[in-house]
C-alpha positions as CSV (number, residue, x, y, z in Angstrom):
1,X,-66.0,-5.8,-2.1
2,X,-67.0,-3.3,-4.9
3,X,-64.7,0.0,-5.4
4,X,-66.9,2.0,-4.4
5,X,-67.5,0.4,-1.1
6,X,-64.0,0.2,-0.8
7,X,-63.5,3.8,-1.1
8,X,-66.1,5.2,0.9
9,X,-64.4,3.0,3.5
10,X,-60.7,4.6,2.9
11,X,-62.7,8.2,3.0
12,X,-64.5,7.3,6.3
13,X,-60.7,6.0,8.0
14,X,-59.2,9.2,6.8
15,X,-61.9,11.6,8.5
16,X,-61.5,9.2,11.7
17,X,-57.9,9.2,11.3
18,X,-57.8,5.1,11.9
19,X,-54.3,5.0,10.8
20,X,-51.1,6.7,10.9
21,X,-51.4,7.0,6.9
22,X,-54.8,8.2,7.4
23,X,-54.0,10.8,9.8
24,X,-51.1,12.0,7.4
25,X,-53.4,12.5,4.9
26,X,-55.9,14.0,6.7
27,X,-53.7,16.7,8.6
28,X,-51.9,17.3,5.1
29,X,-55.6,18.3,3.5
30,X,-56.6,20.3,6.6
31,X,-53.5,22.0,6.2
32,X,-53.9,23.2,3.1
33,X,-57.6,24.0,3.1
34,X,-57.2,26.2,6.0
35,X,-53.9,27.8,4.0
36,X,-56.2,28.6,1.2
37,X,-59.1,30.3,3.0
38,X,-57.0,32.3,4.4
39,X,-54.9,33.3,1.1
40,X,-58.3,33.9,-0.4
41,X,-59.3,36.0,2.1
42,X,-55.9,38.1,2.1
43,X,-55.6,38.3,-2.0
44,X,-59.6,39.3,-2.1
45,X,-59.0,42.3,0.5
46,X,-56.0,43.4,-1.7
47,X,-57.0,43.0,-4.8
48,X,-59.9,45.2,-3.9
49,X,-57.7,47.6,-2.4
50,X,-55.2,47.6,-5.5
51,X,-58.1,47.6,-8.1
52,X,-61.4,49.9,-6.7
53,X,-60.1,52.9,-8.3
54,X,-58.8,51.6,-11.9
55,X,-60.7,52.7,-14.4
56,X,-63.1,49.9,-16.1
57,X,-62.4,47.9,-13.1
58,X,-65.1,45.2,-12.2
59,X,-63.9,45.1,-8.9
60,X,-65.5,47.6,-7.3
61,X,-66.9,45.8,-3.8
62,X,-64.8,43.9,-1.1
63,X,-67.9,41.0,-2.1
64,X,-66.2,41.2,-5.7
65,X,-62.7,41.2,-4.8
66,X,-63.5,37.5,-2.9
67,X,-64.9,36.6,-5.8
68,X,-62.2,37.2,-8.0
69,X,-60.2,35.9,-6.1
70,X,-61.8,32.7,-5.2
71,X,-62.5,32.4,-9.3
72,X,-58.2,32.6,-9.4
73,X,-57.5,30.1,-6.5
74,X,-59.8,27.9,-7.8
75,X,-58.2,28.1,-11.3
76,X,-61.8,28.7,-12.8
77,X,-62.3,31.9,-14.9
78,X,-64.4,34.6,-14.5
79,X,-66.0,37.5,-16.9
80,X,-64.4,39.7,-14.5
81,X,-62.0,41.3,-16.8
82,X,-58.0,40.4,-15.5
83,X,-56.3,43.2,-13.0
84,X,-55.7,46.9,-14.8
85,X,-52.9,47.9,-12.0
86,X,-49.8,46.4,-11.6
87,X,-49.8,45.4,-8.4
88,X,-53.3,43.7,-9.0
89,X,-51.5,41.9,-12.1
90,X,-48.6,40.8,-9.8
91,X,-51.4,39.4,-7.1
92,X,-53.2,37.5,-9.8
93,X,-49.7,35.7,-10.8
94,X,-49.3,34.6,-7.5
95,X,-52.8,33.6,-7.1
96,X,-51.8,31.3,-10.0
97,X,-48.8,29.9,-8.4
98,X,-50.2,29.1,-5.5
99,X,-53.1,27.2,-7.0
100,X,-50.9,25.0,-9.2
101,X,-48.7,24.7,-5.7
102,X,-51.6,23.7,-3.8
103,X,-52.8,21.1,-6.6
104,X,-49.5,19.7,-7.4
105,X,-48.9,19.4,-2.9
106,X,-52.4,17.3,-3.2
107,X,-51.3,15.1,-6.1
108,X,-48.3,13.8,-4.0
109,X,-50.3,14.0,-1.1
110,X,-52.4,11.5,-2.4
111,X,-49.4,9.6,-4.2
112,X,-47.6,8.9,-1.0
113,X,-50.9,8.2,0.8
114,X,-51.7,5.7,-1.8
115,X,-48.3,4.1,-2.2
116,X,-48.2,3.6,2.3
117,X,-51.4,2.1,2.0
118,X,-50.3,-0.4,-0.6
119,X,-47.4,-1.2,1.5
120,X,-49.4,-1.5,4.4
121,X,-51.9,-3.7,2.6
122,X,-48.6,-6.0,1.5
123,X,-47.2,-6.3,4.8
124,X,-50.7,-7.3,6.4
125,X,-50.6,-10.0,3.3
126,X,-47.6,-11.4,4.0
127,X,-48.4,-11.5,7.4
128,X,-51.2,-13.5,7.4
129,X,-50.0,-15.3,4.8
130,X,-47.3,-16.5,7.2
């Protein structure tokens, strides 16, 4: 069977949840998808609040504060100029730390998902192997 074929097949058991492993994976990306629309959503509202009346300020709509803040999680950047307040500066750090949280939380995520379904692929093997 071709990798690709093999992977669309691990993809498709992880949104049905065929497997225990699957599940764990599945719940774990949920999890943190959810977590991050709603961080988005909190860090846009604030950072317009903190930012709307700084002078030079490109944040100047709630629309614009999402979008800043979306640019941050996503660890993409903008030609929004960075935060002029403090508060907005200390928001944009943690924007940061929580997007290299969330990305290193997937890499092992993944990792453990990859090493149980080696394991499990080994122990059905052996079995038949038996």
């Amino acid at each position: 069977m071709g990798l690709l074929a093999r992977a669309g097949r691990e993809i498709l058991a992880v949104a049905r949840a065929e497997t225990t492993t699957h599940r764990h994976l599945r719940e774990r990306i949920v999890a943190l998808f959810a977590l991050s629309v709603v961080v988005n959503v909190v860090c846009g509202v604030l950072i317009f609040l903190f930012e709307r009346h700084a002078p030079r300020t490109d944040i100047k709509t709630i629309g614009s504060g999402l979008f800043f803040s979306s640019a941050q999680l996503l660890s993409v950047s903008s030609s929004m100029t960075n935060p002029l307040t403090a508060a907005g500066r200390i928001l944009d750090v943690g924007m940061e730390a929580y997007a290299i949280t969330v990305v290193a939380a997937l890499a092992g995520s993944f990792g453990a998902f990859f090493h149980r379904r080696s394991s499990e692929r080994e122990r059905a093997e052996g079995g038949a192997a038996r």
